[in-house]
C-alpha positions, 0 to 999 in steps of 0.5 A, spaced: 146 848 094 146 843 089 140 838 089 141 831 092 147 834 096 147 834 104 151 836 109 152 833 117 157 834 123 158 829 127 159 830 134 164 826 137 162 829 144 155 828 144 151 823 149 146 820 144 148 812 144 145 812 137 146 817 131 142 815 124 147 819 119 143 816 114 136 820 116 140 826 117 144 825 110 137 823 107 141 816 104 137 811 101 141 806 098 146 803 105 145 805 113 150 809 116 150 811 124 154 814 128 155 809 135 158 813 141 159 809 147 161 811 153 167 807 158 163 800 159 157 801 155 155 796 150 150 795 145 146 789 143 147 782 141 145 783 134 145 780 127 141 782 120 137 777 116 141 780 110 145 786 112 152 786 112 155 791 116 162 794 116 165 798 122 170 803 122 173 807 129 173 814 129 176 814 136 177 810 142 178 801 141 172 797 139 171 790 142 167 787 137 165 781 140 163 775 134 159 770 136 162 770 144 170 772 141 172 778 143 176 782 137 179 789 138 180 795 134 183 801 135 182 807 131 182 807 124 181 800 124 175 796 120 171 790 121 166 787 116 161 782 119 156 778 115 149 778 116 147 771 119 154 773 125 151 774 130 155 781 134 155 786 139 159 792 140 162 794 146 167 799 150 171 796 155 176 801 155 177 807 158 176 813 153 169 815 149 168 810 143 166 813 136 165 808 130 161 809 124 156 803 122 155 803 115 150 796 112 148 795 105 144 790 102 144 788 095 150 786 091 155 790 088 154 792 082 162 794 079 164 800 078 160 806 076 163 812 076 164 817 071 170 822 071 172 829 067 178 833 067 175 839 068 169 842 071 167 845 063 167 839 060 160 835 059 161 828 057 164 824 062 170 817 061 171 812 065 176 815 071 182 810 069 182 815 063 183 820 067 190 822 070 190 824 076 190 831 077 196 835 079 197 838 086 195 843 089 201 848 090 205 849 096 
């Protein structure tokens, strides 16, 4: 295996409340974790001094509750919430609730990404020079 690549799988079905993904991955630069409430579980009230926190549903509806409003998201939604708002994540429905956290401090840099036409080529271009490549086929 290629150093600074790992691999995770995530259990949908597991009983932990909290899962750090970003220990598991060893990622340095953002948080990533997996929250898995059961029907009528919640988690803290909480907010970050500097973190933004993005959450995305993988199964089941999210009421993220803002500053005492209550906001539902349903799977495959997103929300982005700002570091000084205070939030509280909630199962009020009556299915499992499966939602990845992903925080991030520092500010975006732009783009970085560096692409290439084939696995033979060294020299990289901006992936705008690039085309996309052809499908694979049916």
């Amino acid at each position: 295996m290629e150093d600074g690549v790992s691999f995770f799988k995530l259990d949908l079905s597991s009983t932990d409340r909290f899962v750090a993904l970003r220990r598991e991955l060893g990622v340095s630069t953002f948080g990533m974790n997996l929250m898995l409430l059961q029907p009528r579980q919640r988690m803290r009230i909480h907010r970050h001094a500097r973190q933004e926190e993005v959450y995305l549903v993988l199964e089941g509806t999210l009421t993220l509750v803002i500053e005492g409003e209550e906001h539902t998201l349903a799977k495959g939604e997103l929300a982005r919430v700002a570091p000084s708002v205070r939030r509280q994540l909630v199962n009020g429905g009556p299915e499992p609730l499966a939602l990845l956290a992903l925080g991030g401090v520092e500010e975006h840099a732009g783009r970085d990404g560096e692409a290439f036409e084939s696995w033979e080529d060294t020299e990289p271009k901006p992936p705008q020079e690039i085309p996309l490549p052809e499908d694979l086929p049916g």
